[in-house]
C-alpha positions in Angstrom: 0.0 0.0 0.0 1.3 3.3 -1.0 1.7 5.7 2.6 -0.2 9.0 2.3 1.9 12.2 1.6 3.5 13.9 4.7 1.5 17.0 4.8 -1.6 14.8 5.1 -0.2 12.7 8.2 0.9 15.7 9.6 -1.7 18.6 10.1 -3.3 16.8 13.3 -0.3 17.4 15.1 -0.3 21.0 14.0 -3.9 21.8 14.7 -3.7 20.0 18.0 -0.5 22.0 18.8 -1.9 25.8 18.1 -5.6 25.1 19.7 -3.0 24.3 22.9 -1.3 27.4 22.3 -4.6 29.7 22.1 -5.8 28.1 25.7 -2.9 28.7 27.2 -3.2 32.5 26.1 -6.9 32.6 27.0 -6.4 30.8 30.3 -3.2 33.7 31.1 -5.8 36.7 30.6 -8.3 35.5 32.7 -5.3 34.9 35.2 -4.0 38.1 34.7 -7.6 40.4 34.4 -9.9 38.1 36.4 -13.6 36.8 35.5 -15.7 39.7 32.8 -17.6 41.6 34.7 -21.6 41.9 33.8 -22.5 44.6 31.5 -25.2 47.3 33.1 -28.1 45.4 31.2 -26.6 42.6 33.7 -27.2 44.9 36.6 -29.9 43.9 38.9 -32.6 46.7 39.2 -35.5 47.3 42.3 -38.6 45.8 41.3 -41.2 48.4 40.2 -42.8 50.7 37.5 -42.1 54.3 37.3 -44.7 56.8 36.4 -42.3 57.8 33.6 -42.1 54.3 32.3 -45.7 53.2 32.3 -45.0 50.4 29.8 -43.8 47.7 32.6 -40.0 48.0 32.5 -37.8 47.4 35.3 -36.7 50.9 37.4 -33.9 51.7 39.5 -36.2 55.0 40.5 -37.7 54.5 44.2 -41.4 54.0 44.8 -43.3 55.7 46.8 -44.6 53.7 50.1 -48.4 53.7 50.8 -47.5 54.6 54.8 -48.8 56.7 57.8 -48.7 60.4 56.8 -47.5 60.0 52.5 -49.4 58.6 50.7 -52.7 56.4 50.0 -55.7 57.4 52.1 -54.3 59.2 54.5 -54.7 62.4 52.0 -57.1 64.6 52.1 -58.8 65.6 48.8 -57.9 69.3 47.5 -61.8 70.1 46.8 -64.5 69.5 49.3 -66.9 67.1 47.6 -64.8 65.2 44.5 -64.8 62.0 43.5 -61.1 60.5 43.5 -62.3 58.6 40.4 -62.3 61.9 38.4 -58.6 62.1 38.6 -58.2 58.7 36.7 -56.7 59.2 33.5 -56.2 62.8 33.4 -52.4 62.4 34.4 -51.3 60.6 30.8 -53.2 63.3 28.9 -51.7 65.4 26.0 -51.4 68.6 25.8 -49.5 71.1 23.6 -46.0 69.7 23.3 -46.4 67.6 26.6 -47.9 65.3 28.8 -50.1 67.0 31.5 -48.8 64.8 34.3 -51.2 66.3 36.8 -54.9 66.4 37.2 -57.6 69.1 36.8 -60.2 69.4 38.9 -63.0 71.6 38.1 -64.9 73.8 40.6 -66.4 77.3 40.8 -64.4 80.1 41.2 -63.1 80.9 44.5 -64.3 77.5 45.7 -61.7 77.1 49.0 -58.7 74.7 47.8 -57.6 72.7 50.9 -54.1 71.3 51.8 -53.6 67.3 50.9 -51.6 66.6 53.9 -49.5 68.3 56.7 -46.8 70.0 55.3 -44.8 73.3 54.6 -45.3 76.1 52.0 -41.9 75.4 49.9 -42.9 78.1 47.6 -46.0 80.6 46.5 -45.0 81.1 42.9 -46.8 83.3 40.0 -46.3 82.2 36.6 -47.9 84.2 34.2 -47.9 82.2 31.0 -48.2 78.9 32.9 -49.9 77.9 36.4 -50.8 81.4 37.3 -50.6 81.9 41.1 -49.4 78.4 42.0 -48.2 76.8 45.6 -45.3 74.0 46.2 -46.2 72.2 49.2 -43.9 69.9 50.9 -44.7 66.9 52.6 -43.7 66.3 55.9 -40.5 63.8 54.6 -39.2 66.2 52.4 -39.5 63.6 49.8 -43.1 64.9 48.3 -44.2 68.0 46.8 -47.9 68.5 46.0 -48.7 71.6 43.8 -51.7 73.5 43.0 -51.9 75.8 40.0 -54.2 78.6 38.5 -55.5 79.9 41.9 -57.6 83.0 42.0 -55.9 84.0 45.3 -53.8 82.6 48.1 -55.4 82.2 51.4 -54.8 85.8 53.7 -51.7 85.8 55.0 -50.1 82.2 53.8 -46.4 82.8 53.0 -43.2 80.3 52.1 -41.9 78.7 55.0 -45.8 78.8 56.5 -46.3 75.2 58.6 -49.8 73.7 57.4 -52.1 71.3 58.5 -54.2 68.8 56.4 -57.4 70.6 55.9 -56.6 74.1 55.8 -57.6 76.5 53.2 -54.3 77.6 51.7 -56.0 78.7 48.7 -59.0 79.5 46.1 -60.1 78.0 42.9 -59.3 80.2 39.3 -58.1 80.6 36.0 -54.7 82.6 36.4 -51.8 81.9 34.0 -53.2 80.0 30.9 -56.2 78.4 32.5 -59.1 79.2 30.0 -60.8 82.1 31.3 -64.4 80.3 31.2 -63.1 77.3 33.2 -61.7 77.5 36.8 -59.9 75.0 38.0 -57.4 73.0 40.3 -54.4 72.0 38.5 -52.9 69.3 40.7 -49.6 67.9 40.6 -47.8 65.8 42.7 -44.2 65.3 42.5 -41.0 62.8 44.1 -38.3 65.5 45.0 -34.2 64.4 44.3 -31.7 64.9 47.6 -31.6 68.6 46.4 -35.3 69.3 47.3 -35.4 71.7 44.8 -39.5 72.9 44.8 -39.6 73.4 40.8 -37.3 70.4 40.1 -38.8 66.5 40.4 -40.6 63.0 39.3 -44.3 63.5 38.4 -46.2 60.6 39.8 -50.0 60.3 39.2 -51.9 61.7 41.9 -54.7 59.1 41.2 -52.5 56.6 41.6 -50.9 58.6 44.9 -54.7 59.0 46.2 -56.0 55.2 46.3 -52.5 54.2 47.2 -51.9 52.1 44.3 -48.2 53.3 43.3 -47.2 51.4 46.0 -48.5 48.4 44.6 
């Protein structure tokens, strides 16, 4: 029998020897650099769905807890005599260039506007071409701020800094800044402050969701 030609018997040996070679390289860079480490889409996240991300992906972003004295139905509504189901659905609204992320709540002018929850006046603010005479309330945590916009007038006397107690009148039902002039309302907001507690800085959350305590669910 005639043997087969030398390059046929021997490219075995050379494959064998270079897949050796590249495992020895492969096995000195793990040595040297350690295990990969997980990309950020490896990262676990906290369990939950932000406001901002209604579709049901995961967020890093805290929720808000439905506990004693923040949220849920511990709040008192705004307007004497509303139904909490009229906020539902007004939050993912469009308007003009934006979402509304708040809630209007219709009610003849000068109708008495009542603080949500215990809290302190962050800031009584007039914006002319937007919410009108508007007020940033803080929640006792620091975490929350509830704001109400287009107010005809502020209660006599209320001022920033001003401590306030669930229930009292801090305000009155309007149409200043852009509110149409035939329709007063209560533009209400409610907002998840950063560490900076800035008053006109934070995470719009839906106050419907906020009032039957579901965005802690």
């Amino acid at each position: 029998m005639r043997k087969p030609p030398r390059q046929q018997r021997s490219w075995p040996i050379a494959f064998a020897a270079g897949f050796f070679a590249v495992g020895a390289v492969v096995g000195w860079i793990a040595h040297a650099h350690g295990a990969p480490k997980p990309s950020a889409f490896d990262t676990p996240v906290v369990s939950g769905i932000s406001q901002t991300n209604p579709v049901g992906i995961a967020s890093a972003e805290p929720r808000i807890e439905a506990t004693s004295g923040t949220v849920g139905s511990s709040l008192r509504v705004p307007i004497d005599g509303m139904n909490i189901e009229s906020m539902k659905g007004g939050f993912a609204e469009h308007r003009t260039g934006h979402e509304h992320e708040a809630v209007d709540i219709l009610a003849p002018r000068n109708t008495p506007i009542h603080a949500v929850e215990d809290g302190t006046i962050a800031k009584l603010f007039f914006s002319k071409g937007g919410g009108g005479n508007t007020i940033y309330e803080f929640d006792p945590s620091g975490r929350l701020s509830y704001y109400y916009a287009h107010l005809e007038r502020y209660a006599d006397g209320l001022h920033d800094g001003q401590k306030i107690s669930k229930g009292d009148v801090i305000g009155y039902v309007g149409t200043s800044g852009n509110a149409p002039p035939n329709t007063p309302h209560l533009h209400f907001a409610v907002y998840e402050l950063d560490d900076a507690r800035r008053w006109w800085k934070g995470r719009a959350i839906d106050p419907y969701l906020v009032f039957t305590g579901r965005n802690a669910g």
